[in-house]
N, C-alpha and C positions, 0 to 999 in steps of 0.2 A: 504494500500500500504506500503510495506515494501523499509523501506530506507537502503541501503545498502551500506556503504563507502569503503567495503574492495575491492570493484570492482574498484576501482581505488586511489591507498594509497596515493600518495601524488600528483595525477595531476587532473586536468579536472575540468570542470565550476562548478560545486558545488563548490569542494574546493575554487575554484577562488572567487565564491559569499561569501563563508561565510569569508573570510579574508577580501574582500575589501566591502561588504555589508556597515558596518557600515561607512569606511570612505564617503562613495558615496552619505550614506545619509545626514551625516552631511553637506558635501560640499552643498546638494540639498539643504537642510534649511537654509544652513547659506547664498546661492545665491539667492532662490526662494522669499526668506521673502523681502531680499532688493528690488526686482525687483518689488513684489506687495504692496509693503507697502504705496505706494502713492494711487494707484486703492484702496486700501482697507479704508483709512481714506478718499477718496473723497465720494466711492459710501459705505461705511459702511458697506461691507464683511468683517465682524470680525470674521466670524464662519473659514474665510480663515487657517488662523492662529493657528486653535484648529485642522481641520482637517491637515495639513501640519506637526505638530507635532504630531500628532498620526500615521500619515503614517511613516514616519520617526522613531520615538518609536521603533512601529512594525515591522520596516523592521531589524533592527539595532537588535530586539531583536531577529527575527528570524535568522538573522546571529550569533548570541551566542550560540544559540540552537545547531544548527549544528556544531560551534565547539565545544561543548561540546559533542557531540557526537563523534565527531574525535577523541578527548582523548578518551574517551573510547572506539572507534575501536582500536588506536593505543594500543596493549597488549604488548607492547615491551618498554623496556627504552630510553629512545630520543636521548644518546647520545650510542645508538646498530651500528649504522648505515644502520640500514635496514629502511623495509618501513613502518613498523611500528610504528617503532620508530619516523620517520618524518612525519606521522599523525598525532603521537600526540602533535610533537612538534608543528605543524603549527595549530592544535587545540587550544594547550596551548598560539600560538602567538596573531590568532585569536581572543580570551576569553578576552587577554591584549587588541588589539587594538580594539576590538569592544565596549567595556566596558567603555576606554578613551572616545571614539565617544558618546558613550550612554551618559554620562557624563554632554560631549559638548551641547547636542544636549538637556537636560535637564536645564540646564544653560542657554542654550540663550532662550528655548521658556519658561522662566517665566517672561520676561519680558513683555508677552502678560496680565499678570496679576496686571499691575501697568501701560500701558496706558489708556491713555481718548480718549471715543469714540467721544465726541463732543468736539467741541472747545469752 
């Protein structure tokens, strides 16, 4: 299946996923963890926590993926003002803000690496 971004240069839910993708996940890990983290040291779902980050990972990286595709649909310079031009900037924005997230999101889940499962 061929992915095609020039069918829509700077609007529509792709585009929409891959700029807020990553922030969405982070927000998902950094609320989901708080919420199970009691469930998880009572009944000892620690794999919670591996899978949680990996979905997250994944999501966040495939939001990168696609803006980095968007820079390169966008064959025009960013500041052209065509439409071009503003796929790649919102690629180029994308790449930043997902990256940040990807970051975040690596950041808080090593902490799963230095607690105790038992008391």
């Amino acid at each position: 299946m061929s992915l095609r971004l020039r069918a829509f240069p700077d609007h529509g839910a792709l585009v929409w996923f891959a700029l807020t993708a990553g922030i969405a996940a982070w927000i998902a890990h950094l609320v989901g963890f708080s919420i199970i983290v009691a469930f998880v040291h009572k009944h000892g779902y620690f794999w919670l926590f591996y899978l949680g980050n990996g979905v997250a990972i994944l999501i966040t990286l495939f939001a990168m993926w696609l803006c980095y595709r968007m820079v390169q649909a966008g064959d025009a310079d960013e500041s052209a003002g065509t439409p071009a031009g503003r796929i790649r900037f919102l690629g180029y924005l994308g790449l930043l803000a997902n990256g940040a997230n990807l970051l975040l999101i690596l950041l808080e889940g090593t902490y799963i690496f230095f607690l105790r499962t038992h008391g």
